[in-house]
C-alpha positions as CSV (number, residue, x, y, z in Angstrom):
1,X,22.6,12.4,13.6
2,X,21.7,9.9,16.5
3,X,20.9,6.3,15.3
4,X,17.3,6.5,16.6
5,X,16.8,9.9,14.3
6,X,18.4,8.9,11.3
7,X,15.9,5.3,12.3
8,X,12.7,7.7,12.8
9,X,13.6,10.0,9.6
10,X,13.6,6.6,7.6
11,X,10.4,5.4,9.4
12,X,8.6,8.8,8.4
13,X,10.0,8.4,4.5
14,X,8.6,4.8,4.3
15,X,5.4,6.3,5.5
16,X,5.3,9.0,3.2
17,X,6.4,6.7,0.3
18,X,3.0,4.3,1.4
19,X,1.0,7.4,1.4
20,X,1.4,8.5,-2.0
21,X,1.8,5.2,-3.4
22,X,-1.9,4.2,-2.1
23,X,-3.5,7.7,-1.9
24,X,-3.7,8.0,1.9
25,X,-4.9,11.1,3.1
26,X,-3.5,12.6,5.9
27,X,-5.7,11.3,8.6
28,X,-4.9,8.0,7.3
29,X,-1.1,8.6,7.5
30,X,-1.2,10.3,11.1
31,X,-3.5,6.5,12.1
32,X,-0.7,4.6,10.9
33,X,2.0,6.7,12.7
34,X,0.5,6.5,16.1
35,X,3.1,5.0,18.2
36,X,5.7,4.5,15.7
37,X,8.2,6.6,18.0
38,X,7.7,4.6,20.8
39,X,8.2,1.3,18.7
40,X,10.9,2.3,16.5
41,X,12.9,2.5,19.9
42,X,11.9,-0.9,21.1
43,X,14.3,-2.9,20.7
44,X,12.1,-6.2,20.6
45,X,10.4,-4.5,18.2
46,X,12.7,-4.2,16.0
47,X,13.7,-7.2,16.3
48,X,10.5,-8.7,15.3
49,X,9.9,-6.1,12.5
50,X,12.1,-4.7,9.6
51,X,11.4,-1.7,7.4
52,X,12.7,-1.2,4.2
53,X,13.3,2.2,2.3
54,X,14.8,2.3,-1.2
55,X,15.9,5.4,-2.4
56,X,17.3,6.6,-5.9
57,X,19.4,10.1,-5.6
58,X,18.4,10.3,-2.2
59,X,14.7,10.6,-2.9
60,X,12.9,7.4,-1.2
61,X,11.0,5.7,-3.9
62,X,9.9,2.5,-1.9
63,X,9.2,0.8,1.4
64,X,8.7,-2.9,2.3
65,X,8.3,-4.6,5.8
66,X,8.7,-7.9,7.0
67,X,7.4,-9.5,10.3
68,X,9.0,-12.6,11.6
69,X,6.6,-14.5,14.1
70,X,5.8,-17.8,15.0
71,X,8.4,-19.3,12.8
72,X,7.3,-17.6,9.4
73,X,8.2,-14.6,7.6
74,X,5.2,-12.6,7.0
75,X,6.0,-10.0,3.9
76,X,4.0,-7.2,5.0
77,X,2.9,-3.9,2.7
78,X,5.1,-3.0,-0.4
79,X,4.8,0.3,-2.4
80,X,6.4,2.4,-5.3
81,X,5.4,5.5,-5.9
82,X,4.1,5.6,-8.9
83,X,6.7,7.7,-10.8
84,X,9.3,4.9,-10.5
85,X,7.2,1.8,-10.9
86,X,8.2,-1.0,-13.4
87,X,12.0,-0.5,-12.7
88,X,12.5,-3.7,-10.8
89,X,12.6,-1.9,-7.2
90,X,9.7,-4.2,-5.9
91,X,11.2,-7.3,-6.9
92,X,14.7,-5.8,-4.9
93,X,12.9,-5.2,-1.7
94,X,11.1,-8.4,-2.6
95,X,14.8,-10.4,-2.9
96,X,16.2,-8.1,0.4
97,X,13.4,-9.3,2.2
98,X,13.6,-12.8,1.4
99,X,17.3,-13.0,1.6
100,X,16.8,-11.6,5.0
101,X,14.6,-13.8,6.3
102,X,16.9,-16.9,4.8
103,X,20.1,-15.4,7.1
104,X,17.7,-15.4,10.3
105,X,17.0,-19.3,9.6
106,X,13.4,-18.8,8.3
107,X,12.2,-20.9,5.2
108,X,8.5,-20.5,5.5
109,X,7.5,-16.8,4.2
110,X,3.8,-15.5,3.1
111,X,2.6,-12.5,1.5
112,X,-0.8,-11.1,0.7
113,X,0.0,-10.1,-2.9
114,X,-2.8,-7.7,-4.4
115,X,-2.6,-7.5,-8.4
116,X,0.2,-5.6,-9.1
117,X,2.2,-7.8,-7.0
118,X,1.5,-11.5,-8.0
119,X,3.0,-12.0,-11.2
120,X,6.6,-10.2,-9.4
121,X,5.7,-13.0,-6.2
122,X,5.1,-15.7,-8.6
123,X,9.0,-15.5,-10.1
124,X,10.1,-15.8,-6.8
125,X,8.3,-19.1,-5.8
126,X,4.8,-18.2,-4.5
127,X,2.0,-19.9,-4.6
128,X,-1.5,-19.2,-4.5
129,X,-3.2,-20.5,-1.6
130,X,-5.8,-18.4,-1.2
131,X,-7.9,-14.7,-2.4
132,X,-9.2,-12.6,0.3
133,X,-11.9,-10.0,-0.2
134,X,-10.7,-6.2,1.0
135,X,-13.7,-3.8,1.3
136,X,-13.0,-0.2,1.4
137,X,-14.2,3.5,1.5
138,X,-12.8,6.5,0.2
139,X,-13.9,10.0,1.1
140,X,-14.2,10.7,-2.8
141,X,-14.9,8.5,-5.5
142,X,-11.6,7.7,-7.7
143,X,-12.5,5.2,-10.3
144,X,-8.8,4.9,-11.5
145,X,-8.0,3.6,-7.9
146,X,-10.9,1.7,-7.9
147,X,-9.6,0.2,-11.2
148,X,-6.1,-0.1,-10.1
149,X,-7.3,-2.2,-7.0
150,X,-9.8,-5.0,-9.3
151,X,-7.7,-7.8,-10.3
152,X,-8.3,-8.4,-14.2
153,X,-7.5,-12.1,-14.0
C-alpha cells in the first residue's frame, strides 16, 4: 500500500471515529471530508497539521489533531468512541500530542476543552482562560446528547 493510501485510509478512520463519537450524520461527515484528499497530499499541509488515530486490535478507537501556527500548538478535536471511553486513550493522544509539539520547539499549546475533557487537560497543566458558548442544531431532538454536551460544573 502506497504511503499516501495507507495516509488517506487513516484520514477516513479518524473521521469515522469523530462521527460516531459525536453523532454526525452522514452529511456532516461528507462536509468535513471535502478536500481532505487534496490536503492529505499537501505536503505543507501536513506539515502544519497532524492527525492522530489510536487503535486497539486494529479497530480505530480514537483520533486527535494538532495544528501548529503562529508559534502555538493549537490541540484541535479529540474523540473516543464511546465503547472504549475511560481507559486512558484521551489522555495518550493528549501526552502524544503534547510531546509532539515539545520535539518541534513549541511551548505554548491551547485547547478548547468541552466537559468531558477538562478535568483530563487540567492534569496536564491547563488552565482555564476562558468559556465559549457553542450553539447547535440537530435534525432530531437527543436529550442524552444535549445532556452529554451541558457542563455540570
Amino acid at each position: 500500500m502506497s504511503d499516501v493510501k495507507a495516509l488517506a485510509s487513516a484520514f477516513l478512520a479518524a473521521y469515522q471515529v469523530f462521527g460516531e463519537s459525536f453523532h454526525y450524520t452522514g452529511e456532516q461527515l461528507d462536509e468535513r471530508r471535502a478536500g481532505f484528499f487534496e490536503r492529505i497530499q499537501d505536503s505543507a499541509f501536513r506539515e502544519q497539521e497532524t492527525t492522530y488515530l489510536a487503535r486497539i486490535n486494529s479497530t480505530p478507537v480514537a483520533a486527535a489533531t494538532i495544528r501548529f501556527e503562529g508559534g502555538l500548538a493549537l490541540l484541535g478535536g479529540a474523540a473516543t468512541v464511546p465503547t472504549h471511553r475511560s481507559r486512558k486513550i484521551y489522555s495518550t493522544l493528549l501526552r502524544r500530542r503534547l510531546e509532539d509539539a515539545r520535539a518541534r520547539g513549541y511551548h505554548v499549546s491551547a485547547i478548547y476543552a468541552g466537559p468531558m475533557s477538562r478535568r483530563v487537560v487540567g492534569h496536564y497543566g491547563f488552565k482555564e482562560y476562558g468559556r465559549s458558548q457553542v450553539y447547535g442544531w440537530m435534525p432530531e431532538i437527543d436529550m442524552d446528547v444535549i445532556r452529554s454536551l451541558v457542563p455540570n460544573d
